[in-house]
MARRO-529529 format. One line per field, with one value per residue: residue number from 1; x, y, z of N, C-alpha, C in turn. Coordinates in pm, whole numbers. Example, Ala and Ser with C-alpha at 12.3 -4.5 7.8 and 13.67 -1.06 7.14 Angstrom:
2
nr <- 1,2
nxx <- 1319,1285
nyy <- -569,-225
nzz <- 780,708
caxx <- 1230,1367
cayy <- -450,-106
cazz <- 780,714
cxx <- 1320,1290
cyy <- -330,3
czz <- 780,787
//
This chain:
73
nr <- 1,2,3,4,5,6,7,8,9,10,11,12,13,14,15,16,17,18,19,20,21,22,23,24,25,26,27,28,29,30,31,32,33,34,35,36,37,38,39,40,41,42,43,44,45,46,47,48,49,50,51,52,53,54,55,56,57,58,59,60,61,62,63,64,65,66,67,68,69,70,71,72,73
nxx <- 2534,2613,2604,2796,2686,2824,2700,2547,2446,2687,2895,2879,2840,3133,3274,3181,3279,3541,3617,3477,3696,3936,3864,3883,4091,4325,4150,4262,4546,4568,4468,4710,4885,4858,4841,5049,5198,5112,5220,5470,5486,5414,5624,5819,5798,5814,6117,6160,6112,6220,6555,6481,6488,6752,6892,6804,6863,7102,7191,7135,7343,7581,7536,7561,7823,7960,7840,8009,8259,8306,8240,8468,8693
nyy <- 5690,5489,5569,5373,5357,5292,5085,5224,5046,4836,4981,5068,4752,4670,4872,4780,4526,4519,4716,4522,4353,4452,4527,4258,4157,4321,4228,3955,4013,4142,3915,3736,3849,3883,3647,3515,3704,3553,3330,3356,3431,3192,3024,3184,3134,2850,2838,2953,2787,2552,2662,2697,2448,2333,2471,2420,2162,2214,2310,2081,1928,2094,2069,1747,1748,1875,1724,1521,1597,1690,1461,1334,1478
nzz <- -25636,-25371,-25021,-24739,-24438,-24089,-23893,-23546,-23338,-23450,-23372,-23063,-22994,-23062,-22860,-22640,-22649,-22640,-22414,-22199,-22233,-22193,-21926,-21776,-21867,-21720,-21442,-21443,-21485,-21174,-21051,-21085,-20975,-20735,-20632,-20721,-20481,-20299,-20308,-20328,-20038,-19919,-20012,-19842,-19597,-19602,-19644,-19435,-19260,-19320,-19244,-18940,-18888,-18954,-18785,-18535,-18549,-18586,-18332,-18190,-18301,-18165,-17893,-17865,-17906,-17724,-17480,-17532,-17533,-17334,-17122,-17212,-17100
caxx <- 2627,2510,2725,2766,2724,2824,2577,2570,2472,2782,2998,2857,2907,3278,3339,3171,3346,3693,3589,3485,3852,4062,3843,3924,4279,4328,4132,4320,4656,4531,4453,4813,5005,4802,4850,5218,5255,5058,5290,5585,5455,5414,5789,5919,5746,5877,6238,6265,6107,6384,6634,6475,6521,6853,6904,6732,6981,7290,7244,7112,7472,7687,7525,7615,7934,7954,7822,8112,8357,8292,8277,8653,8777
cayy <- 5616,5467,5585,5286,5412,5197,5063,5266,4934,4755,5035,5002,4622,4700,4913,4707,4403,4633,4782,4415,4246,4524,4496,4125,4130,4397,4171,3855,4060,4185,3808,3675,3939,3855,3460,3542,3713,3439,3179,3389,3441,3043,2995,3211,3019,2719,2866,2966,2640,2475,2721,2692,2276,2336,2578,2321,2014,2229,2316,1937,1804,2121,2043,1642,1765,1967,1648,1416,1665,1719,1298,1300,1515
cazz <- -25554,-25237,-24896,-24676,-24320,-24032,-23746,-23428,-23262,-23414,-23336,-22972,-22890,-23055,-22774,-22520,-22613,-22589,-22269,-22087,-22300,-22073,-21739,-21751,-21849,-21562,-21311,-21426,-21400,-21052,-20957,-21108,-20902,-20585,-20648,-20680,-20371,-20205,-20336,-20288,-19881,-19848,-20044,-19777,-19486,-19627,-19612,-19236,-19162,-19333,-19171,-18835,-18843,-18991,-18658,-18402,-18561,-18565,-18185,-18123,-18281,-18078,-17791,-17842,-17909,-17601,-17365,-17562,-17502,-17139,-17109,-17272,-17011
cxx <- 2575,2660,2678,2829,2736,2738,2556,2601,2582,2904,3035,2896,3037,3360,3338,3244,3507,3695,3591,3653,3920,3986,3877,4038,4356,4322,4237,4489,4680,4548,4621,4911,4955,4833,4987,5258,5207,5168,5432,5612,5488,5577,5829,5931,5847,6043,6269,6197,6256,6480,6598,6476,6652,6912,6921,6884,7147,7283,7212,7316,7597,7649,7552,7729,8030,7977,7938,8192,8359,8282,8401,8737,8731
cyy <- 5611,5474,5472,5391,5245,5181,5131,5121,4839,4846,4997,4866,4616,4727,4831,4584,4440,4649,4635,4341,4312,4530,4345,4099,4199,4321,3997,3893,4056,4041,3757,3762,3900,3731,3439,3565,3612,3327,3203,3414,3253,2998,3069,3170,2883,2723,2860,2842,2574,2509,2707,2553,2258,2336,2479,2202,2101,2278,2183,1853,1892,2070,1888,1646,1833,1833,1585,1466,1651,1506,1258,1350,1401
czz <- -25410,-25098,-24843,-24504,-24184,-23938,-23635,-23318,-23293,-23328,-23129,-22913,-22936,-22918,-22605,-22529,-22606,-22462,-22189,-22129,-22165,-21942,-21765,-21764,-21754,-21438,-21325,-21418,-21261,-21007,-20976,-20991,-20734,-20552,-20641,-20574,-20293,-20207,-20288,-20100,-19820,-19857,-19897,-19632,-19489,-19598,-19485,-19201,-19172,-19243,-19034,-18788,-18909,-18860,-18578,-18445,-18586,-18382,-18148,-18164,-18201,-17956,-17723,-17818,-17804,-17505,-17403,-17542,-17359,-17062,-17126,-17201,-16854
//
């Protein structure tokens, strides 16, 4: 009866193609979480702009509202 032994060299690129699978799903985690906060940094840019031309046009219509008042007296 003949033992079947397995390869060293397949066992080998097994592990190496294991070993590079999880450094790459690591570094493409790593990049998704970095790409997130990037996107989530610009979203929040984008917010106080909004809010700060919200800001600017609610003191541009008290301050109309101010001169029309002060014209009515």
């Amino acid at each position: 009866m003949k033992k079947k032994y397995i390869n060293g060299n397949l066992i080998l690129l097994i592990l190496f193609i294991l070993i590079t699978n999880s450094f790459l799903y690591l570094f493409q985690l790593q990049s998704n979480y970095i790409a997130n906060k990037l996107i989530r940094s610009d979203v929040q840019r984008e917010i106080q702009l909004i809010f700060q031309r919200l800001n600017n046009r609610l003191d541009i219509l008290k301050n109309t509202a101010l001169i029309t008042c002060k014209e009515c007296d």
